[in-house]
C-alpha positions as CSV (number, residue, x, y, z in Angstrom):
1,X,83.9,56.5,87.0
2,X,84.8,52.5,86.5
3,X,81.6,51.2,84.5
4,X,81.3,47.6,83.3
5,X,79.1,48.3,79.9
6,X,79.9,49.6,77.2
7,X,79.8,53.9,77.2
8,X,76.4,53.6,75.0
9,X,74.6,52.2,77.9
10,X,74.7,55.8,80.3
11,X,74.1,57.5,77.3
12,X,70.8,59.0,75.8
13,X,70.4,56.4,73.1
14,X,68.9,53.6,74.5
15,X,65.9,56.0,75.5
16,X,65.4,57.8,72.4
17,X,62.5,55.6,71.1
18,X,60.7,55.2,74.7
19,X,57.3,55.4,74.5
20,X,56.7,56.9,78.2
21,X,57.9,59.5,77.8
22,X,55.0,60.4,75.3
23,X,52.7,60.0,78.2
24,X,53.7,63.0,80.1
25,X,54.3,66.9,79.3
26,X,57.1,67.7,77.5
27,X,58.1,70.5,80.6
28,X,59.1,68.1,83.0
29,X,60.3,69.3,86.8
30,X,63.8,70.5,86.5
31,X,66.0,71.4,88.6
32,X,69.2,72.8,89.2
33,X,73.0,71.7,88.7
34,X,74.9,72.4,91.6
35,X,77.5,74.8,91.7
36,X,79.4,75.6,94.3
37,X,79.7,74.3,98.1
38,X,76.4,72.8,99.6
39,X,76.4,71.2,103.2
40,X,73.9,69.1,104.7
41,X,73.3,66.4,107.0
42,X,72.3,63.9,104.3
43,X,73.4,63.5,101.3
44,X,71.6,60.6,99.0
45,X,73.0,60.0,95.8
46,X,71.0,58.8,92.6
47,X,67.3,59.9,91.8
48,X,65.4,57.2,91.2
49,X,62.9,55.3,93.4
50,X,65.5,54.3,95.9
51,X,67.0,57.7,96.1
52,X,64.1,59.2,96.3
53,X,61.9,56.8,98.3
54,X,65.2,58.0,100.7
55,X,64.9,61.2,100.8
56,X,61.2,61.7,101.5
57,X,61.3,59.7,104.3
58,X,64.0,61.6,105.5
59,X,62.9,64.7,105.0
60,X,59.7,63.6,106.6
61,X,61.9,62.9,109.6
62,X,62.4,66.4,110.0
63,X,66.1,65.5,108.7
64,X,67.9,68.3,106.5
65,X,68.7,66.4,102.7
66,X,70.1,67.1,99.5
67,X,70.0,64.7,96.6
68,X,72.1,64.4,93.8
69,X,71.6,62.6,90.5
70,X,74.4,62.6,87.3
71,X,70.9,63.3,85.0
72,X,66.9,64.3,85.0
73,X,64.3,63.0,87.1
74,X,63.2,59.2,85.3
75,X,65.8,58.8,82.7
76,X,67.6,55.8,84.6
77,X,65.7,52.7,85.4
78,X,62.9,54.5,87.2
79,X,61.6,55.6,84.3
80,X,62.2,53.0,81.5
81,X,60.6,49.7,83.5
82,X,57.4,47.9,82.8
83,X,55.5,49.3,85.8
84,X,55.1,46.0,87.7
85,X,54.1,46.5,91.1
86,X,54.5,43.1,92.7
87,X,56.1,40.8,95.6
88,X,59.3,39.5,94.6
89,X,62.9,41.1,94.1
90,X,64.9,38.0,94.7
91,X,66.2,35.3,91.8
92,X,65.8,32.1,94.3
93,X,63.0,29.9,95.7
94,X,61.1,30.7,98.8
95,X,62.7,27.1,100.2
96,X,66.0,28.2,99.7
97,X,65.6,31.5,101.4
98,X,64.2,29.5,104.6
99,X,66.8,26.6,104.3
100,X,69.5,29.4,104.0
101,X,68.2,31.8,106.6
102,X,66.0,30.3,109.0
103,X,62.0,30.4,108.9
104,X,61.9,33.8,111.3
105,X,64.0,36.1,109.1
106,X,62.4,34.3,105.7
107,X,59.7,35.5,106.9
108,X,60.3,38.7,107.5
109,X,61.6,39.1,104.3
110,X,58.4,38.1,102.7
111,X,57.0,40.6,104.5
112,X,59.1,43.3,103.3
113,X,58.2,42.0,100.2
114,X,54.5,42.9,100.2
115,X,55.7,45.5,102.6
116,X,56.8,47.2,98.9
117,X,54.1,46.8,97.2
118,X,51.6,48.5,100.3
119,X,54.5,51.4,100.4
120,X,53.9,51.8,96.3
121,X,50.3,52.4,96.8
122,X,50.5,54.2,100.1
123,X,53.0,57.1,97.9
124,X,50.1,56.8,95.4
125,X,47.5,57.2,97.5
126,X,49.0,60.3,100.1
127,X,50.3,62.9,96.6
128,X,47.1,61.9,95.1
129,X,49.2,60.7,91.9
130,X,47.1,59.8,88.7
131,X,49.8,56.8,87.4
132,X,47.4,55.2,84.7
133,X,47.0,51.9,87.6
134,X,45.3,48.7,86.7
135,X,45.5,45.2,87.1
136,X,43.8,43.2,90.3
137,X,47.4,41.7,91.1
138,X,49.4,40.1,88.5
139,X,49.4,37.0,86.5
140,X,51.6,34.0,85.6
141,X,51.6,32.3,82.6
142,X,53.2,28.7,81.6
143,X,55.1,28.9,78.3
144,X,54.8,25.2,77.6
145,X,53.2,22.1,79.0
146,X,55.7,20.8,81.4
147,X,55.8,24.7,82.9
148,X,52.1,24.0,84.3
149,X,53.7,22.0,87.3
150,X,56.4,25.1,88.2
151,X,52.9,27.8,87.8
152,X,51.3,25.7,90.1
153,X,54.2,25.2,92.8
154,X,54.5,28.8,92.9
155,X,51.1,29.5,93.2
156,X,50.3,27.3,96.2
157,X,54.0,28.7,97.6
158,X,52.3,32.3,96.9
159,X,49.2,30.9,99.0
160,X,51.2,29.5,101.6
161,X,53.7,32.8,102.5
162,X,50.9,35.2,102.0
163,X,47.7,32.8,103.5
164,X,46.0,34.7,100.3
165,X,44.3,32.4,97.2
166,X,45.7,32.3,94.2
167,X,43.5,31.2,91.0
168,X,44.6,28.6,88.6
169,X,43.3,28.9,85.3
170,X,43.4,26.1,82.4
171,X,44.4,26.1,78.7
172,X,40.8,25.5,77.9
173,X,39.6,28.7,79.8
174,X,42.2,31.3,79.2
175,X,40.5,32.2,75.8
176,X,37.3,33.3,77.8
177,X,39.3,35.5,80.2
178,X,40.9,37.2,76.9
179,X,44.2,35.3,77.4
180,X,43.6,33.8,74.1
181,X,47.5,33.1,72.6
182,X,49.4,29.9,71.4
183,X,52.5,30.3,73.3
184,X,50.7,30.3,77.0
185,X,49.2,26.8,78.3
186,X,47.5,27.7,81.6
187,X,47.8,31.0,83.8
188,X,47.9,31.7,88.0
189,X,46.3,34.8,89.0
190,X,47.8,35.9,92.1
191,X,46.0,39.0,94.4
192,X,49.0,41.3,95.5
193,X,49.9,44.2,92.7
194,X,49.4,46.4,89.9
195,X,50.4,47.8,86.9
196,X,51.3,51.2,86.6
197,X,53.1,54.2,83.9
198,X,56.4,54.4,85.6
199,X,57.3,58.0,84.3
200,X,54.6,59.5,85.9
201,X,55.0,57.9,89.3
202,X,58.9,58.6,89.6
203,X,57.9,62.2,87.9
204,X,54.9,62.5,90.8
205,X,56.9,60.9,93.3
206,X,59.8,63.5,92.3
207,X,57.7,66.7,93.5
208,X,56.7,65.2,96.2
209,X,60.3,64.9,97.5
210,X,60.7,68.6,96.1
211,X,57.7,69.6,98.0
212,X,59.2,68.0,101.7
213,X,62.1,70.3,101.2
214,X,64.9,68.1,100.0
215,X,67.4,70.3,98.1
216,X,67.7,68.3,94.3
217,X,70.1,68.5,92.1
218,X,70.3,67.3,88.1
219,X,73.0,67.0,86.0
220,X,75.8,66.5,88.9
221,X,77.6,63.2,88.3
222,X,79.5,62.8,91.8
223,X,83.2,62.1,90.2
224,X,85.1,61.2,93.6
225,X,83.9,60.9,97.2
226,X,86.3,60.9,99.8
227,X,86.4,62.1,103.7
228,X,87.6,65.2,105.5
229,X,85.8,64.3,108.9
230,X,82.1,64.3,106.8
231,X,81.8,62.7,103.3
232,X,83.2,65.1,100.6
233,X,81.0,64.0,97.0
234,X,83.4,66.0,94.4
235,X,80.9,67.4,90.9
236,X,81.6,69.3,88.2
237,X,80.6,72.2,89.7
238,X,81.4,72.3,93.4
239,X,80.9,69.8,96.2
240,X,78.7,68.0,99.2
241,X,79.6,67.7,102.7
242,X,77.3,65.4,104.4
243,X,77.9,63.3,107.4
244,X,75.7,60.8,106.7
245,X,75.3,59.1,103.2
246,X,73.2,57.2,100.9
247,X,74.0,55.5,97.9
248,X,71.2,55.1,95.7
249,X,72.6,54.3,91.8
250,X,71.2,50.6,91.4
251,X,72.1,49.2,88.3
252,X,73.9,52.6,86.9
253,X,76.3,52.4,89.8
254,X,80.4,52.7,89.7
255,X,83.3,50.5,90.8
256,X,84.7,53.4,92.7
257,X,81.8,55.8,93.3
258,X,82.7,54.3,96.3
259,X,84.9,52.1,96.1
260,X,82.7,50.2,98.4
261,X,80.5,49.4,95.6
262,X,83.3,47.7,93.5
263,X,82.2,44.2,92.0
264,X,79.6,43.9,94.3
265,X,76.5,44.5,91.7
266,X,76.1,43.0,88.3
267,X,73.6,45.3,86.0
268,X,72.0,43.3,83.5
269,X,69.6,44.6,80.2
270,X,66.1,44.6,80.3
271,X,64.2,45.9,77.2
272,X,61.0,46.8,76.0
273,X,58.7,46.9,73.0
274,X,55.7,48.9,72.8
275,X,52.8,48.9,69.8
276,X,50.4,51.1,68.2
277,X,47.2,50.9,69.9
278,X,44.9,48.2,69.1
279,X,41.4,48.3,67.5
280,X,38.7,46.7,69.1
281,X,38.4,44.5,66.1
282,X,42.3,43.7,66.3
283,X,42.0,43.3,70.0
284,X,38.8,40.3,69.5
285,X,41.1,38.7,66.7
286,X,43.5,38.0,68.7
287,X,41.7,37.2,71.9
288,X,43.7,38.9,74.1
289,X,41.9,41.7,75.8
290,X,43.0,40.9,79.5
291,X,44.2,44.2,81.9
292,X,46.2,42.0,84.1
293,X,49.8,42.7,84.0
294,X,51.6,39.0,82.9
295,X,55.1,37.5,83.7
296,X,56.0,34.3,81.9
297,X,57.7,30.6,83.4
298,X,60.5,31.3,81.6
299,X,64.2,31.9,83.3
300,X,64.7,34.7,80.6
301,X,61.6,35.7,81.5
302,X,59.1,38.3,79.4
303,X,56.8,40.5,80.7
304,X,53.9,42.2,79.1
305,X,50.4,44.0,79.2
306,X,47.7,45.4,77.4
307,X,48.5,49.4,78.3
308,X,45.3,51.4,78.9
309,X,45.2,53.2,76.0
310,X,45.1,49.4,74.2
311,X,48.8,49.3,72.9
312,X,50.5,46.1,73.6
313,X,54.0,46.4,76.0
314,X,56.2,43.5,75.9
315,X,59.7,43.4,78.0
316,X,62.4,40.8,77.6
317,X,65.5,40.0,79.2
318,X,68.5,38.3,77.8
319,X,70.6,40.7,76.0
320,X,74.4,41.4,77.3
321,X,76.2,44.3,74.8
322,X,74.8,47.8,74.5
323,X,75.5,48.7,70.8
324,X,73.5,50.0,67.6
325,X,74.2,46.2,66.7
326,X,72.7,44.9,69.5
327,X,70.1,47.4,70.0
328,X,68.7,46.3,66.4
329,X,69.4,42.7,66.9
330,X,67.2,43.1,70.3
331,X,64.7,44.8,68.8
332,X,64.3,41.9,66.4
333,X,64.2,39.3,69.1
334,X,61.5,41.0,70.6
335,X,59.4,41.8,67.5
336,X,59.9,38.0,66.4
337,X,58.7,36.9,70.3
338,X,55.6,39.9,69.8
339,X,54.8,37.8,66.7
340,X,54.7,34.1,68.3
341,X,53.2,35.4,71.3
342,X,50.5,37.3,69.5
343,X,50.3,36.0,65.6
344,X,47.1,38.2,64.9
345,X,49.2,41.4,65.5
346,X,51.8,40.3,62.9
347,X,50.5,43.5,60.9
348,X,50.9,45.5,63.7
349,X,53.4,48.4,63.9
350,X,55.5,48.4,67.3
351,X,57.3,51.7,66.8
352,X,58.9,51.7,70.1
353,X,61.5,49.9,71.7
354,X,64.2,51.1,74.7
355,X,66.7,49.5,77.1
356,X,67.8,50.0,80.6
357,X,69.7,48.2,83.2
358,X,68.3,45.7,86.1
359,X,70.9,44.9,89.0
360,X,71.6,41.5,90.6
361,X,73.9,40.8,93.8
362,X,76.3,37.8,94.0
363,X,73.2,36.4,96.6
364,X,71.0,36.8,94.2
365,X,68.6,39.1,96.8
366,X,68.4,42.6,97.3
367,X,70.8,44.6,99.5
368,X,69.8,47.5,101.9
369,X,72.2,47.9,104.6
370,X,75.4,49.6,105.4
371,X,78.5,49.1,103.0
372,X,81.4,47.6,103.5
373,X,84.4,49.2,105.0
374,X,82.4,52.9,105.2
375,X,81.4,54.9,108.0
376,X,77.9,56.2,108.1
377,X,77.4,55.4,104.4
378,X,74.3,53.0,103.0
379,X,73.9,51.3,99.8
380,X,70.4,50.1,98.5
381,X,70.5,47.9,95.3
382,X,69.7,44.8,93.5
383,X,65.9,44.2,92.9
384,X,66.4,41.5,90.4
385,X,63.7,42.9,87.7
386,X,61.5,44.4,90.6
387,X,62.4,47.8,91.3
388,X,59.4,49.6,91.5
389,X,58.5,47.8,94.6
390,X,61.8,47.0,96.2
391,X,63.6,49.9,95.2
392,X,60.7,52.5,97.3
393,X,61.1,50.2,100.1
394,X,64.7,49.4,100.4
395,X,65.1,53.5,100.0
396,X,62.8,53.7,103.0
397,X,65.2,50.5,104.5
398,X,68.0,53.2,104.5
399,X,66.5,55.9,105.5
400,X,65.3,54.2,108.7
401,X,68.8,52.6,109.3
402,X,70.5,56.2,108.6
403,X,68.3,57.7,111.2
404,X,68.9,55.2,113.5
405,X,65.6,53.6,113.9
406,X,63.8,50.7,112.5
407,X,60.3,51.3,111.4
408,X,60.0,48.7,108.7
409,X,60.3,45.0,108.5
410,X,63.8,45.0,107.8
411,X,65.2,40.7,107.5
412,X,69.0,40.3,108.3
413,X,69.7,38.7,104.8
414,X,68.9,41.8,103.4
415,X,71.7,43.7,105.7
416,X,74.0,40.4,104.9
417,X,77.4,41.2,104.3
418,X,78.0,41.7,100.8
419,X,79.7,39.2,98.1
420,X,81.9,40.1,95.5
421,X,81.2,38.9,92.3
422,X,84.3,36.5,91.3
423,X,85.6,37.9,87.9
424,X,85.8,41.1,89.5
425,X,85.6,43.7,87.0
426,X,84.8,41.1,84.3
427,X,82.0,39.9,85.8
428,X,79.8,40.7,83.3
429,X,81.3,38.4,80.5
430,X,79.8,35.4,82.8
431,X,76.2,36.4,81.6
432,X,76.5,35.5,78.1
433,X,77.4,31.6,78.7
434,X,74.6,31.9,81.9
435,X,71.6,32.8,79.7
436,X,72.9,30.5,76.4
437,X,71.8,27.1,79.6
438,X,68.8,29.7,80.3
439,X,68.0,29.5,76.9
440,X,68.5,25.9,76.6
441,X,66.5,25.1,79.7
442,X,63.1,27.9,78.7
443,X,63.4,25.7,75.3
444,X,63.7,22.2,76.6
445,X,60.6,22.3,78.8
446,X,58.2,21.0,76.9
């Protein structure tokens, strides 16, 4: 497979200090590699939320699915995120999404958007899965002075696509709302979200798919996929004939697994720290107690919470190598932000830290539609830093459009046809001189 990262990045080591995966039994559901020949009428490829969001609706359908994935159930993106359950999945304003594609399908989209977050809760709510949730929405946080005018435009934005209030909060009260830290100046509270353990929700939402009676596979990379009158997806072992196909890989996709995919996604690092739990007397020093789940103003943005068992998660974006070098060097960012952010905790031990990869389109706005140049073959990707909203949904998105129906709110500019990144198969080397201005512009606001 043509893969734009270095070969550490779809190997095991940027997981091996991951603190999720402490939070669920060590005998995890397993399932088989395939061997041999299997046919079916569907054939989804990739077993994360997308893939599997996918094929449970299929299935449900009535429709006869198997699913492939190249490893286990949660070790791509599925299960190293933050667990932010929010609107968004997009990297532009509202007002350029309605100058660009008219008020009717903007709006639409924004639906889809919550649309996610009430399909999240709905999975949660029908397999009865205990995912550790909390947080009453989610909250935004200005990282200087001069951010308080951008937390308040999007807030009232928020208000206006969503006719729901948000709440803005002060420097002067944040300490009494256990927000208490020197690097925030004033905080939005906005009503639609949660926060939840992403391992156990892609591990719950796993069985569930199991339990529909989609045929699952681990361990089967899909090497090749070619056509001889249905798709042919060529594995170690054997093969899939489907006639019908869903490509579900997100961030850890291929140039040519299809070839339809080729330059038309750009993964990018996300990473995360995690502490020790907190005290109760560590927690009052610092004056940060708050269960909300926090995003920051910045471009490079972080995002953190207080977990329920009181340790401290913190996610950053911003690196662009995946190397022991940049692994520690990461790691060291992070601590160093962990520290500013939180200067009580300086003593505190943070003894795990992981990497995964987000995806972006050339449109900077999620994809779920047909690819290019295919017959009966759908791609869902590109959540921008959201994917355990958007990818459920635009896996549903597919589903519907492989079925031939349309259930969902479904906006044309997520169907638009798809742009090809200009550097081609270099595209990544225009990220690190992107987030250098990034960096220039988070520090320069003040």
């Amino acid at each position: 497979m043509k893969r734009i990262y270095e070969p550490m990045a779809y190997q095991n080591r940027p997981i091996r200090d991951r603190f999720w995966d402490d939070t669920v039994p060590k005998q995890r559901p397993e399932y088989p590699e395939l061997t041999g020949e299997v046919v079916a009428e569907f054939a989804v490829i990739g077993g994360g939320y997308t893939g599997l969001s996918a094929a449970l609706r299929l299935a449900e359908a009535g429709a006869d699915v198997v699913l492939v994935d190249a490893e286990t159930p949660g070790w791509g993106a599925s299960g190293r995120n933050g667990g932010l359950v929010s609107v968004g999945g997009s990297k532009v304003e509202d007002d350029y999404i309605i100058r660009r594609f008219g008020q009717t399908d903007a709006r639409q989209y924004f639906e889809a958007e919550r649309g996610g977050v009430d399909l999240v809760d709905g999975y949660l709510n029908r397999f009865e899965l205990d995912v550790d949730r909390h947080s009453e929405g989610y909250t935004s946080v200005a990282h200087t002075p001069a951010a308080i005018s951008d937390l308040r435009a999007y807030g009232e934005s928020y208000s206006a696509r969503y006719g729901l209030p948000y709440r803005f909060v002060p420097k002067g009260e944040m300490a009494e709302q256990g927000m208490d830290s020197p690097d925030f100046y004033a905080a939005g509270h906005l009503p639609i979200g949660f926060a939840l353990n992403p391992m156990k929700f892609v591990l719950g939402l796993t069985r569930a798919v199991k339990a529909a009676g989609v045929r699952m596979f681990s361990d089967t990379p899909v090497s090749a996929i070619h056509r001889d009158g249905a798709h042919v997806l060529t594995t170690p072992q054997g093969q899939v004939r489907a006639n019908k196909l869903l490509i579900a890989t997100n961030g850890y996709s291929s140039d040519d697994v299809p070839g339809a995919m080729a330059n038309r996604y750009l993964p990018v690092q996300s990473n995360i720290l995690v502490s020790r739990p907190l005290s109760d007397q560590e927690i009052a020093a610092q004056g940060w107690s708050s269960r909300q789940m926090f995003v920051d103003t910045r471009t490079l943005l972080h995002y953190f919470r207080l977990l329920p068992d009181n340790r401290m998660m913190l996610g950053l974006r911003g690196s662009v190598r995946v190397s022991e070098a940049h692994l520690t060097r990461t790691r060291a960012i992070a601590r160093a932000d962990f520290d500013r952010m939180f200067p009580a905790w300086t003593h505190v031990e943070t003894p795990y830290f992981w990497s995964g990869l987000i995806c972006m389109t050339r449109d900077l706005l999620p994809f779920a539609g047909a690819l290019p140049g295919a017959d009966n073959m759908w791609g869902a990707f590109g959540y921008h830093g959201n994917g355990v909203t958007m990818a459920n949904y635009s896996g549903a998105l597919i589903a519907d459009l492989a079925l031939g129906r349309r259930a969902l709110p479904h906006p044309d500019l997520m169907q638009r046809r798809l742009r090809r990144f200009e550097l081609g198969p270099f595209r990544r080397w225009s990220l690190p001189p992107a987030f250098a201005w990034y960096r220039m512009q988070d520090n320069r606001r003040n």
